[in-house]
C-alpha positions in Angstrom: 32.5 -8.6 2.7 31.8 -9.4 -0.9 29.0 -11.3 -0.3 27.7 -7.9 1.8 27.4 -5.5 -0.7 26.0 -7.7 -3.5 23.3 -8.1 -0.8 22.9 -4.6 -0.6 22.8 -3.9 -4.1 20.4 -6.6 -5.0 18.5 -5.3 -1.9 18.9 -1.7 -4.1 18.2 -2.7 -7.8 14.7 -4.8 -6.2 13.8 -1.6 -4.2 14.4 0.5 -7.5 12.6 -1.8 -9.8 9.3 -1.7 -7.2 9.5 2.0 -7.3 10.0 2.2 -10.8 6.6 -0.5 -11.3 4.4 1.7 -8.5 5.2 4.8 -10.5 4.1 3.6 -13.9 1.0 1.9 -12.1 0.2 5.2 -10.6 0.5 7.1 -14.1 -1.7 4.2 -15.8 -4.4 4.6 -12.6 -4.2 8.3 -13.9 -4.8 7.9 -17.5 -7.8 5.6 -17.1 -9.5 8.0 -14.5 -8.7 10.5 -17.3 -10.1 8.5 -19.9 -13.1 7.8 -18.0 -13.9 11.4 -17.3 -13.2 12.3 -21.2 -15.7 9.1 -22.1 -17.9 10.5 -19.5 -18.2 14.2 -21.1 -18.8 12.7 -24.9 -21.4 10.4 -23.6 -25.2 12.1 -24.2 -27.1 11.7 -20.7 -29.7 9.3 -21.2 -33.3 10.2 -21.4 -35.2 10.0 -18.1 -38.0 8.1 -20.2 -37.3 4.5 -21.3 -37.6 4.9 -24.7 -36.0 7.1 -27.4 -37.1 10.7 -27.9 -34.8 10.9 -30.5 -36.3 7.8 -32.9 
């Protein structure tokens, strides 16, 4: 019966530690798509010519 439940609990602490590792991928998926959309903002548009109007 031993040999049951430490099965089942390292059948639990594998299923906890996926979890834990698709959570923090899913919170680093959302930082970058925030970063991206903040780098996206600061960037000036470019200019619809191909060369500088600025220089």
């Amino acid at each position: 019966m031993d040999g049951i439940s430490a099965m089942s609990s390292q059948v639990f602490a594998l299923n906890y530690d996926m979890a834990m590792l698709k959570k923090t991928m899913e919170n680093v998926a959302e930082q970058e798509v925030a970063l991206i959309n903040d780098l996206a903002e600061v960037m000036q548009a470019p200019s619809q010519y191909n060369f500088d109007v600025y220089g």
